[in-house]
N, C-alpha and C positions, 0 to 999 in steps of 0.2 A: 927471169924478166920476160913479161909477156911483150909480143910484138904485133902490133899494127900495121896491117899493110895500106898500100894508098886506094882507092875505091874500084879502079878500073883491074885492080889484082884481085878483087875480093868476089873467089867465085863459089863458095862454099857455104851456101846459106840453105835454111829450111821454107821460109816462108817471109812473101811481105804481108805487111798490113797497111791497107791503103785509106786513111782517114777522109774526114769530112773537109779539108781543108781547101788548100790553091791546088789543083792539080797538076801534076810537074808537067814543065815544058822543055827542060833543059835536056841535054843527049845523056849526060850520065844516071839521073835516078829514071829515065823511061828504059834506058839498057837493064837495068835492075829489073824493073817491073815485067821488061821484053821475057826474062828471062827466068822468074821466078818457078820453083818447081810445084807453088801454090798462091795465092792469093785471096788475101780475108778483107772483105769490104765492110768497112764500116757505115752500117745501116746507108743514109745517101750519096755515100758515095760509090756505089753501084752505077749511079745514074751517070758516071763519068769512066767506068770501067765496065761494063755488063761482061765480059769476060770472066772474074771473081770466081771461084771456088765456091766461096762462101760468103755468105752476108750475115753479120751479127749485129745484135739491135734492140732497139725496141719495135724498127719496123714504121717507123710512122713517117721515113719519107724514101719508103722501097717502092718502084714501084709492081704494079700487081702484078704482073707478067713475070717476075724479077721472086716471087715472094716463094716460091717453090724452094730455092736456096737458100733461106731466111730462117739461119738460130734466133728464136725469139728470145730476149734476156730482157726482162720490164723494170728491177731495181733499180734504183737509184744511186747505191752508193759510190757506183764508180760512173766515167764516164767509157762511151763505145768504144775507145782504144785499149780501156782497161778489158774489158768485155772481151776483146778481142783477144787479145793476148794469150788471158785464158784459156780462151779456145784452143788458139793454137799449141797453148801446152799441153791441154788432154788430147791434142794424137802426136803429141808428141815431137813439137817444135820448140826449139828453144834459141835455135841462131835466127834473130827476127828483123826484117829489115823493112821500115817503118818510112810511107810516104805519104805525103799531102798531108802532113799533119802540124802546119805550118802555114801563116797567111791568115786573111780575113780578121777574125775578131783576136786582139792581142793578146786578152786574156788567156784564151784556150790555148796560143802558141805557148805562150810563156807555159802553162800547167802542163801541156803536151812533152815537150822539149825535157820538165824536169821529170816526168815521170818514167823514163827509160831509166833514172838513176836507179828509183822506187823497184824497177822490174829488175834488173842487175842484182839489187841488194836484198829484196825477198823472195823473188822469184827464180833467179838463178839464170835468167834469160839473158840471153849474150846479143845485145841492143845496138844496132846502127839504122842512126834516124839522115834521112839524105832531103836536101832541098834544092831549088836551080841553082846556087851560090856556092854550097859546100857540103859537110856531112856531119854528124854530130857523134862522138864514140862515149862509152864512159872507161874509166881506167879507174884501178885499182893497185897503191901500192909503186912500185920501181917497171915504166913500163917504155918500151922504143916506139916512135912513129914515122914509119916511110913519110918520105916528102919528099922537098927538090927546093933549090935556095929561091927564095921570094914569095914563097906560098907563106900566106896568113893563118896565124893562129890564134887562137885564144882559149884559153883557159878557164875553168869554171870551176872554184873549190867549192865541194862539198862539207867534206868532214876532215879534209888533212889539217893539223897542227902543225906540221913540215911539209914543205915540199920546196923544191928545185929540179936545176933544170940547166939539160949541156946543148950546146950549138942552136938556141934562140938568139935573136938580136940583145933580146932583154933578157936577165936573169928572173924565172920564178919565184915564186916566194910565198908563203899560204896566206894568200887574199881574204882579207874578211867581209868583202863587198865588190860582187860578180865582175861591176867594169872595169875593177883592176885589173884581171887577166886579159881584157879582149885591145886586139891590134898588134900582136905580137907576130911574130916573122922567123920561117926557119932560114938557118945558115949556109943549109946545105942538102943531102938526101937522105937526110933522118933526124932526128933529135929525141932528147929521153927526158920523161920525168923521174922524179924520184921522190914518192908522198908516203904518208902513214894511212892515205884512209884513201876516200873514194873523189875523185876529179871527173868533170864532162871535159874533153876536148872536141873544138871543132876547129877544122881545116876546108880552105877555098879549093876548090879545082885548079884554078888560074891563080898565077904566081902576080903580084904588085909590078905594075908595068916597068916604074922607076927603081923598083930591087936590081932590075934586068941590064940597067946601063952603066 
């Protein structure tokens, strides 16, 4: 059974990816960023981190000063976080922790959000997407997640045919439509699933005020 620690534990990563999105403001994903052993800027989003390692793109909104750092990628079939990704697999990253890839236009969050599953399941990349709110993991299979009682959860089934689930408020159960799983609450400082295939879970920083009293 794999285990999940809670975010403020999680010090063993290779690389973020820092998307075109909201940029964080919250103390937990700038601590991530503070401390990244690298950083890959998705094309404009440079222009909120000049710092970056690397910039990959197509380039059309680096700016020039900025373009020295700048993997140029022009296809089209993916978008710049796929792009990125890549990247960071040929030198050799695979623990990838993924921000500002969230906010603004809802489409892209929505496609953003799901394509960490995509990177988990053909890439092999071991994916935590972080926002001001919470964090996003994917899991696979019978898996534990540090918490603490009143912290929010929710659930996103992918491909399980089963799944359940010990010490949530609410019992799991394999969702055939996303907003089943979300508004869920741990019981205590940890809880496990238990699916046949692939689940996103995400979890708050802050526990529900009224869980508290």
């Amino acid at each position: 059974m794999k285990s999940y620690p809670l975010i403020h534990k999680i010090y063993d990563f290779d690389a973020v990816i820092l998307a075109h999105g909201d940029f964080p403001h919250a103390e937990m994903p700038l601590n991530l960023l503070s401390r990244a052993p690298f950083v890959c800027a998705c094309d404009g989003a440079v222009n909120h981190y000049s710092q970056a390692d690397a910039i990959v793109g197509d380039g059309d909104s680096v700016p020039e000063d900025q373009r020295n750092r700048l993997i140029q990628i022009n296809e089209q079939e993916d978008n710049d976080l796929t792009k990125a990704t890549r990247y960071c697999l040929s030198k050799g990253m695979r623990r990838i922790v993924y921000l500002g890839a969230t906010g603004q236009r809802e489409d892209h969050t929505l496609g953003n959000i799901s394509l960490i599953v995509r990177y988990m399941q053909e890439m092999e990349v071991e994916p935590l997407m972080a926002t001001d709110y919470g964090w996003f993991v994917v899991a696979k299979g019978d898996s534990e997640f540090k918490s603490f009682r009143g912290q929010q959860v929710s659930i996103f089934n992918m491909t399980c045919s089963a799944l359940s689930s010990e010490n949530l408020l609410w019992e799991a159960y394999p969702y055939r439509q996303w907003w089943q799983g979300t508004l869920n609450e741990s019981a205590g400082d940890s809880f496990t699933l238990k699916g046949d295939g692939l689940y996103l879970v995400y979890r708050t920083y802050q526990a529900k005020e009224t869980a508290l009293k």
